[in-house]
N, C-alpha and C positions, 0 to 999 in steps of 0.2 A: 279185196277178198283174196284168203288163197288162190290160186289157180288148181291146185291139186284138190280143191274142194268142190269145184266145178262140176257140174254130169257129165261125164263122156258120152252117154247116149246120147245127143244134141239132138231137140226134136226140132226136126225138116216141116217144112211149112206145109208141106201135104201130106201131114200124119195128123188124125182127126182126131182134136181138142173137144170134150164134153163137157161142160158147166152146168150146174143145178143151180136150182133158186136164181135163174138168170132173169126173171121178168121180176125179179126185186132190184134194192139199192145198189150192193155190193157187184154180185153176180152179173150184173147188166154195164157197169162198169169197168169188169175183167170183160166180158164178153167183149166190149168195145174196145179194148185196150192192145188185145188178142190179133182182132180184124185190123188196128193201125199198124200193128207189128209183121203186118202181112200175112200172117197165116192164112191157109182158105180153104180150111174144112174147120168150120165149130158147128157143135148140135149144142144149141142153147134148151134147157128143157128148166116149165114150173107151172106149177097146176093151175096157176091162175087164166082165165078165159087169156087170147091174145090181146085183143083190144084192152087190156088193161094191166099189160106189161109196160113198166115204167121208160124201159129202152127197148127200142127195134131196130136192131143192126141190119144194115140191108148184105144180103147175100150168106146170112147165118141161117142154116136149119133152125126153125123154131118150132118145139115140138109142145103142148100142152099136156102133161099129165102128173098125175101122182104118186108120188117115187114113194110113199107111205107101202104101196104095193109092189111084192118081190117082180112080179110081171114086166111093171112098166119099169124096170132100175136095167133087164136086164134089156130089155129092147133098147133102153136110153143110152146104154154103154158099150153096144154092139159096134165091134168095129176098132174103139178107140183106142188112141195109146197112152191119152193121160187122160185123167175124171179130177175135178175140181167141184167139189159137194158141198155147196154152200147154202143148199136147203136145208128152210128152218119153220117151223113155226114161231117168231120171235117180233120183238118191238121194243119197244121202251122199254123203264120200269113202269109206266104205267101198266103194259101190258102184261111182262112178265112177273110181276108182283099177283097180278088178278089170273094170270089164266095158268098156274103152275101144270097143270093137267094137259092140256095142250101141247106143250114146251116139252115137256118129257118126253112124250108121245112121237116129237123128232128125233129118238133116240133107232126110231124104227124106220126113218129114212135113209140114217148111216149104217145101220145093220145091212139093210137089203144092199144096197147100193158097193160098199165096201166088199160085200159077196160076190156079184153081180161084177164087183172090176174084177176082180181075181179070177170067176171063171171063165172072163173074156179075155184073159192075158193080158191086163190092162199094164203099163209099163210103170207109171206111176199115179198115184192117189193123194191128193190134197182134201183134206178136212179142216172148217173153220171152226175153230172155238171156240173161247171168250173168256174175258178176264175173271168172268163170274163164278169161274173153276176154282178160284181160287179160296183161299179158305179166311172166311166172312168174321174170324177175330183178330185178323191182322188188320181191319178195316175200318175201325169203330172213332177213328178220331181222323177228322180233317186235315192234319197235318199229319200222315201217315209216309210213313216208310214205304216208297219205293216195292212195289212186288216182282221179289225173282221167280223166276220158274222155279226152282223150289217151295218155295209158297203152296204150293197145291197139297200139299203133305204135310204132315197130316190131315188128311181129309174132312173140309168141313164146306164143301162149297155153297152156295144161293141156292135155296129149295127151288125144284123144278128146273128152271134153264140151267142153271148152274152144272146140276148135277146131270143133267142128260150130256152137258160135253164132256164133263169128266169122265162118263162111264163110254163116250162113243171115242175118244182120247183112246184109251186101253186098247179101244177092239184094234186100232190104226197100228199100235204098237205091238201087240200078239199078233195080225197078219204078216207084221213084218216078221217079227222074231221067229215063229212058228213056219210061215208060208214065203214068205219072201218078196211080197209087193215091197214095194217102196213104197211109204206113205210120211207126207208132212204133216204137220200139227201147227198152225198157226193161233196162238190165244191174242184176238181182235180186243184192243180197248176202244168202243166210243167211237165209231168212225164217222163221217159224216160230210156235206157236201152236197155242190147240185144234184139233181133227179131224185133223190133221196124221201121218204117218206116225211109228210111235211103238217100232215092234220088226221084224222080221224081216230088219236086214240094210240099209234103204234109208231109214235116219231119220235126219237130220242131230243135230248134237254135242249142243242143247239139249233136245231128247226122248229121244237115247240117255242123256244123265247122269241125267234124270228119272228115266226108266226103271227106272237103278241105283240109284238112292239110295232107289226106294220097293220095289225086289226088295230089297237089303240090309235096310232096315228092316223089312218083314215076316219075311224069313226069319232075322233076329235075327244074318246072318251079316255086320258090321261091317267091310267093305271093299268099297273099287270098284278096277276094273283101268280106264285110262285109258290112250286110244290117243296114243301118242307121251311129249315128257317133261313137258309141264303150260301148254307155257310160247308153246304158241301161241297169234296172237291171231287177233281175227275182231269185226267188228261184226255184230251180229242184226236185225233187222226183225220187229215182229211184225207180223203178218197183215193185222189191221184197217188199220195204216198203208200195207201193202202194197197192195191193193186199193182205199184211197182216189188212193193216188197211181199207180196203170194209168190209172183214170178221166180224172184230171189230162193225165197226159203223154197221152192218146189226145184230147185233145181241144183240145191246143195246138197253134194252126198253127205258131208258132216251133219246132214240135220236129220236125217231119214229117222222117221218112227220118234222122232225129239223134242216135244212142246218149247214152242219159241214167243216170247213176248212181241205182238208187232202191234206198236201204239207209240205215242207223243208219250217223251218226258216231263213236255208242260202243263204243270199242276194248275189248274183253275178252279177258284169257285163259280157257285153258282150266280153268286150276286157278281164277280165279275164279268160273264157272261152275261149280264141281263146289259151291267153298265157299256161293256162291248157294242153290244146290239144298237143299244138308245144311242150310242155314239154315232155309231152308223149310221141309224137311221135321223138320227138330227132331233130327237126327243128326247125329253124328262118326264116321266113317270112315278106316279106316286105308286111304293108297292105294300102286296098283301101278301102277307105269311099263310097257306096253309097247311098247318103245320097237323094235317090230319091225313094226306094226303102220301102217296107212295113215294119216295126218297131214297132207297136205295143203301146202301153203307153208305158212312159219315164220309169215307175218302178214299182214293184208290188211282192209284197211280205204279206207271211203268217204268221197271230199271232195265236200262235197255244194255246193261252192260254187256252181257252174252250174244245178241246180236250185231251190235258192236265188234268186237271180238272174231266174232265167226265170219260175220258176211263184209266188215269195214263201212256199215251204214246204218241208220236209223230214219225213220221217218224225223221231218225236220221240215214242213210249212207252218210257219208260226202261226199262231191261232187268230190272231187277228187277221190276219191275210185271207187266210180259210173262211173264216167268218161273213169277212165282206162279201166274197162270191157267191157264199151260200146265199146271205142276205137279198143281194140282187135277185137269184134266180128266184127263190122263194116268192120274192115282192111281187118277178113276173105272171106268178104261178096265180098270186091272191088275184093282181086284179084282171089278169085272163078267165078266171071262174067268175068273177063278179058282171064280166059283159059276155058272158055266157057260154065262153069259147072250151074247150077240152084244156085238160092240164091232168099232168100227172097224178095215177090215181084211180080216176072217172075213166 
């Protein structure tokens, strides 16, 4: 990376770090990421009760509320010098196909929140947003071209989630141009990895095949049903990449107010991901198409040339590597619920 792209503001370890949506995948992951790095003031805040925040960092504020309301955004950011807003209501495509209304609806957790840092002086503001912004006719064939950040324009994003980042995108980019926060824009492809959301409905494609291939292998019942015909693609990110590279773009002044692609340039299908799995797991599988079922664009994939370029890095843990890890912990996950014990989630 440049050097002259660097913050000069360097934030000191006892300047108090704020994360949203931290008792999810992502967020709980920067949280922890944060606490190794030494810092030691974070206020982790996410509506969901505590006993069922997926990570509990010991010695982080952990605050339970709902940033949906301007009240609780402004209490949440009291104080801070950076906010990292990675509250959502979001999940798969299973979930964001079905619950467009919901999704949107997080458009009002980045309104308050983004207000809320500004009239606490907040130094700088990171917002997560997703590849989904991007516009849904560049996407219709599996073997797609690469999306740049250009891509977003003209505007045709994924109804519901899609369009809630795009329109929460803007507000990051008018507080800066207008008011003068610093804020990033990171568009997340597919990220995924231990702790991560793993069954009930809101787990994206690489924890649902897990999933299946270690239900099929224990219950000796040798098939997976797979949503759509096999043959979509997607680039993954795993986690640890993900989270090193929020840090990165939060902290380049070349990026300020700039949607930045941060995902894997490795294109996979879905059926390779199934075969990935079975590998893994030491199984063959007879599978089922259905092809009635939520799918998402036919393919979609990151050019990470601009990030490249800007910061001298890219996410870079091959998918198979990532895979396996997930794979393991997930397995732990299945049969820790099966002898009755707590697991991620619950």
């Amino acid at each position: 990376m440049n050097k002259n792209r660097i913050a000069k503001d360097v934030l000191k370890k006892d300047d108090l770090i704020v994360i949203t949506g931290a008792g999810g995948f992502i967020a709980g992951a920067l949280t922890r990421y944060f606490h190794d790095q030494g810092f030691t003031r974070i206020r982790a805040v996410d509506k969901k009760p505590l006993p069922k925040w997926y990570q509990r960092v010991e010695g982080v504020e952990s605050l339970c509320m709902d940033l949906s309301e301007y009240d609780n955004c402004v209490r949440a950011v009291e104080g801070a010098t950076e906010v990292y807003n990675l509250a959502a209501d979001m999940g798969g495509m299973g979930f964001i196909e079905r619950f467009r209304v919901e999704c949107l609806r997080s458009i009002l957790i980045n309104t308050h929140m983004i207000e809320a840092a500004y009239r606490a002086g907040v130094d700088r503001y990171f917002f997560s947003s997703s590849a989904c912004a991007y516009n849904v006719t560049l996407q219709q064939d599996p073997n797609v071209r690469a999306l740049k950040e250009s891509d977003a324009y003209p505007a045709m994003a994924e109804r519901g989630y899609g369009w809630e980042k795009l329109m929460s995108e803007m507000f990051c980019q008018e507080y800066w141009a207008e008011r003068g926060l610093k804020t990033a824009i990171a568009r997340f492809h597919n990220v995924y990895g231990p702790f991560g959301t793993w069954d009930g409905g809101r787990e994206k494609a690489p924890a649902a095949i897990c999933r299946k291939v270690i239900e099929a292998k224990d219950t000796g019942k040798h098939e997976i049903t797979i949503w759509g015909d096999g043959h979509q693609t997607r680039s993954f990110m795993y986690i640890d990449d993900c989270v090193k590279g929020i840090d990165m773009i939060m902290h380049c002044d070349a990026l300020i107010a700039t949607p930045i692609n941060l995902g894997s340039s490795e294109l996979i299908s879905i059926n390779t991901l199934v075969s990935l799995a079975e590998e893994i797991g030491g199984v063959k599988l007879e599978r089922h198409y259905d092809l009635n079922a939520p799918r998402g664009v036919a393919g979609r994939n990151s050019d990470n040339t601009f990030i490249l370029q800007v910061l001298g890095w890219e996410p870079k843990t091959p998918f198979r590597e990532g895979l396996a890890k997930t794979y393991a912990w997930i397995e732990q996950q299945y049969y820790n619920r099966k002898a009755g014990k707590h697991t991620v989630q619950e």
